[in-house]
N, C-alpha and C positions, 0 to 999 in steps of 0.2 A: 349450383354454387355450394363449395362444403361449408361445414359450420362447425362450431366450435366444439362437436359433439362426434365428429367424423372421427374416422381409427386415423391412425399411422399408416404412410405410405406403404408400410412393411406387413400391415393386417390386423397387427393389434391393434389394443386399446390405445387412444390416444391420453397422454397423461401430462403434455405440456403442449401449450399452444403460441408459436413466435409469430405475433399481429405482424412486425415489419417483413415476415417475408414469406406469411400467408403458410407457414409450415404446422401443420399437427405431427409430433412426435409423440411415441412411445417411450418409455425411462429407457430402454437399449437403445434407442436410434439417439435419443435425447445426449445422452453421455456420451453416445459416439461423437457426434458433432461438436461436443465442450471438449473436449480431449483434442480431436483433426483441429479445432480453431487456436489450441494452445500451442499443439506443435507445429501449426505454420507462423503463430506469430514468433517463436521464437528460433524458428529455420526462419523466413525471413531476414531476423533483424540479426542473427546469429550473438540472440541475448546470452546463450549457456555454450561455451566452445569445450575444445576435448584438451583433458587430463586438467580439471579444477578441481576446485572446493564450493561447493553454491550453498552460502545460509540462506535459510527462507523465515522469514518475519514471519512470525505464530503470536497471536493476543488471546486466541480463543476464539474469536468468532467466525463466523460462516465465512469471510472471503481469505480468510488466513488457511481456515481449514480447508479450504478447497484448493489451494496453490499448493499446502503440504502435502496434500492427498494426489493432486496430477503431478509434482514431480518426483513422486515416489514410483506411480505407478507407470509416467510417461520413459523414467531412465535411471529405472531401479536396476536395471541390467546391464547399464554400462559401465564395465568395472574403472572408466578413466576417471569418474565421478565421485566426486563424498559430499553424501548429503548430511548437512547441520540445521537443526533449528534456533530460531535465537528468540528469546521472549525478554523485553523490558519491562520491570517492575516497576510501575513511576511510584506505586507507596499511595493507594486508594484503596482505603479500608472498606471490606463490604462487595468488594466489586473486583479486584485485579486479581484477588485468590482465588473468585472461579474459573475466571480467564487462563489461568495458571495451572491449573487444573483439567482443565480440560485439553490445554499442549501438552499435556505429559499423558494424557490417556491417548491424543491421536500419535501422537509420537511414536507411546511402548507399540500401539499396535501395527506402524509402520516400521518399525525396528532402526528407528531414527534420532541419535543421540540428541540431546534438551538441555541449552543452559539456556539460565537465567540468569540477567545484571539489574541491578537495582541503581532506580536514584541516587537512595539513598549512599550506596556503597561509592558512587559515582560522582557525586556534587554534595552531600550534604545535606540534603534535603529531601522531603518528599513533596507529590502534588497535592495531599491534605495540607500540610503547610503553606504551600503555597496558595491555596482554597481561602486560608485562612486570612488573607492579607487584604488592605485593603486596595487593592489595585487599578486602574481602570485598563492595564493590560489583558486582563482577564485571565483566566489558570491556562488558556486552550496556546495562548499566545508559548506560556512557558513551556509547554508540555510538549509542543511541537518541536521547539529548538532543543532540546535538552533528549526527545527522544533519538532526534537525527543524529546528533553527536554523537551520541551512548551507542547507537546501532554500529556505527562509523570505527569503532572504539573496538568495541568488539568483535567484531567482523575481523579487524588488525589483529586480535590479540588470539583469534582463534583461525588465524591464518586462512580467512574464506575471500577468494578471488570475484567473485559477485554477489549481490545481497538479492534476494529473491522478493518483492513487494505483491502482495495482495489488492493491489488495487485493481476495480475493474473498469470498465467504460463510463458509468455514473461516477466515479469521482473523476477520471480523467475529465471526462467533459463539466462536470463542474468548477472545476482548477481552472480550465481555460476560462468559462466567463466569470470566473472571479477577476480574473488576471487581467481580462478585455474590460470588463468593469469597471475597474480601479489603474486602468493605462498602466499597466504593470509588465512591459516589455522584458524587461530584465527578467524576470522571474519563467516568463513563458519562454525564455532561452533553455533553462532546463528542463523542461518537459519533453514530451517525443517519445516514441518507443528505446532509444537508442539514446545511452545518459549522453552526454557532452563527453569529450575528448579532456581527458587532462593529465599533464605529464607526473604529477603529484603520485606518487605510493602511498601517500597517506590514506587518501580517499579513495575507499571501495565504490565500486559502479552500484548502482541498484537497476535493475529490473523490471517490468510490468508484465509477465506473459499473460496474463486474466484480461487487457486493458479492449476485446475484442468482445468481452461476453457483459451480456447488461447486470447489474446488481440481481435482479429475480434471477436470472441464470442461473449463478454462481449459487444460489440461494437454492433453488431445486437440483441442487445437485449435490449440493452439501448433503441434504434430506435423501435422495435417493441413495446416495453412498453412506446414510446409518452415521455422517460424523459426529464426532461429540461438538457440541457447539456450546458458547455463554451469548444468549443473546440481550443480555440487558444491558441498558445503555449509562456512559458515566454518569455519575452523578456532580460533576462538575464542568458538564461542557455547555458550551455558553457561545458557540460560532454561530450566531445569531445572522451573519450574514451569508456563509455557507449553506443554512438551513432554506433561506431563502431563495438562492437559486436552487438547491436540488430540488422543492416544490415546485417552480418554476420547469425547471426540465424535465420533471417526471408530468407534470401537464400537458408539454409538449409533444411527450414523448408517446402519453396518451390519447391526445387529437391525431398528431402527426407521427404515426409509428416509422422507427428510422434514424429520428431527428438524433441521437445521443451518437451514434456512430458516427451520422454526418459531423457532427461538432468535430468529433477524435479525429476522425479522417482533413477534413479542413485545416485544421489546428498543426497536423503535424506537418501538412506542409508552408503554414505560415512559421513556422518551427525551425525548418530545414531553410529559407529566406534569413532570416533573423540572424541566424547562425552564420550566414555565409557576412555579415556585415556585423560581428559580434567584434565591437570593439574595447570593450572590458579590459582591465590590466589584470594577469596572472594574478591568485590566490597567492598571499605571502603569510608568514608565519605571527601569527598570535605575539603579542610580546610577553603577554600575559601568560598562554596555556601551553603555547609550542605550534598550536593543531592550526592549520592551515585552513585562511576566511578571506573574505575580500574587504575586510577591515582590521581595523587595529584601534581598539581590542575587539576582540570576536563578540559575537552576538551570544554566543553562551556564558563569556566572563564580565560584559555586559547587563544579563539580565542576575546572575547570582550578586554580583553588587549591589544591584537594585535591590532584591532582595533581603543582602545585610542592610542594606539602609535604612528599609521599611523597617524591618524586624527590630532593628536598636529604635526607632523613634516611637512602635507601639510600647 
């Protein structure tokens, strides 16, 4: 029986060990494998097609820098291609300036043009402000809506044909049983490798090609490949129920090595069900902002009211 102490199929040292599929890799065999898993998920699901623009979401941290870093080096050679990075500033004093900092170091070294949009330039506000309020929405509620728009926003304004997401298989699989949790059907329509279909120009597709590699993956691979990374965490996150299943499924995941794939894999195809019986009414226009929601008013002019209201009655 080998053990955890065995070389690499290949002879070297072993320097990462995948329990769900009893593999010792070496850093070269190891990055082979993260790389062959990226480019099947996105040949597959034909997430990146020819002659685009593909932004890829950069924060700074290890799963942003690993998505910048394999679609640099997966289809840095296809001249049909322009790679953008796009970083949002939510205005987190202490914390989003290293983040920002370290997109512009993996960036220069990728030779990968860097903007950045700010809340504040964007809504009015930042998420210390909003820190500041007394809310029971919590900051994480705003930060989420207000990023997705901003991303959305920008992606339009810098003419990018798909938005490139760093997420890996532990947050895919945690979304889902958030979503199974909380009977949140709706919400698990938009999930899947593959965004939903929609006739709308406004709305950029996003992406998941990482959503095959567990978070340690993504994580030893950032480290093998020297990225710059910000790994500390906000100082105003407070997804208190989030946290909770990802301990749960890293338990799982550690009794029953496997378990976070199986979720993704299940998932996508109760995904693909859902979808064929999506009886939703088309996304119509905001009365309020323009941008296209499946309310009126949208959830992003929605929560900044909220926020003038709070803010006049402190």
């Amino acid at each position: 029986m080998r053990t955890a102490a065995d070389p690499c199929t290949c002879g070297r040292p072993s320097a990462v060990y995948l329990a769900y599929g009893k593999e010792h890799l070496c850093v070269r065999c190891f990055a082979r494998l993260v790389e062959k898993r990226v480019r099947t998920t996105v040949r597959k699901h034909r997430l990146i097609r020819h002659h685009q623009r593909v932004g890829v979401c950069v924060s700074g941290g290890k799963d942003s820098a690993t998505a910048l870093h394999l679609m640099h080096r997966l289809y840095r050679k296809r001249s049909d291609l322009d790679l953008v990075a796009i970083t949002v500033d939510e205005g987190i004093a202490g914390y989003r300036e290293h983040g920002i900092a370290a997109c512009r170091e993996n960036c220069a070294r990728f030779d990968i043009p860097h903007h950045v949009f700010t809340f504040h330039d964007a809504f009015g506000i930042t998420m210390d402000d909003v820190a500041g309020l007394d809310d029971e929405l919590g900051p994480c509620t705003y930060c989420g809506v207000l990023r997705r728009r901003l991303l959305n926003s920008a992606a339009r304004e810098l003419g990018v044909d798909v938005l490139v997401l760093g997420h890996n298989a532990d947050d895919e699989a945690q979304s889902v049983l958030m979503n199974l949790l909380r009977g949140d059907d709706r919400r698990m329509i938009s999930m899947g490798p593959v965004p939903p279909r929609t006739a709308d120009p406004a709305w950029i597709p996003r992406v998941r090609p990482l959503r095959a590699l567990l978070e340690r993956e993504t994580t030893a691979y950032a480290v093998a490949k020297d990225l710059t990374m910000e790994l500390g965490e906000c100082p105003h996150v407070t997804r208190a129920f989030r946290v909770a299943v990802r301990d749960m499924l890293k338990d799982l995941e550690h009794q029953y090595p496997g378990s976070t794939h199986t979720v993704v894999r299940t998932s996508d195809r109760l995904v693909a069900r859902l979808r064929e019986h999506d009886d939703r009414p088309p996304a119509t226009a905001c009365s309020s902002c323009g941008e296209p929601s499946s309310g009126d008013p949208c959830m992003v002019c929605s929560l900044l009211k909220r926020v003038q209201e709070k803010c006049s009655t402190d």
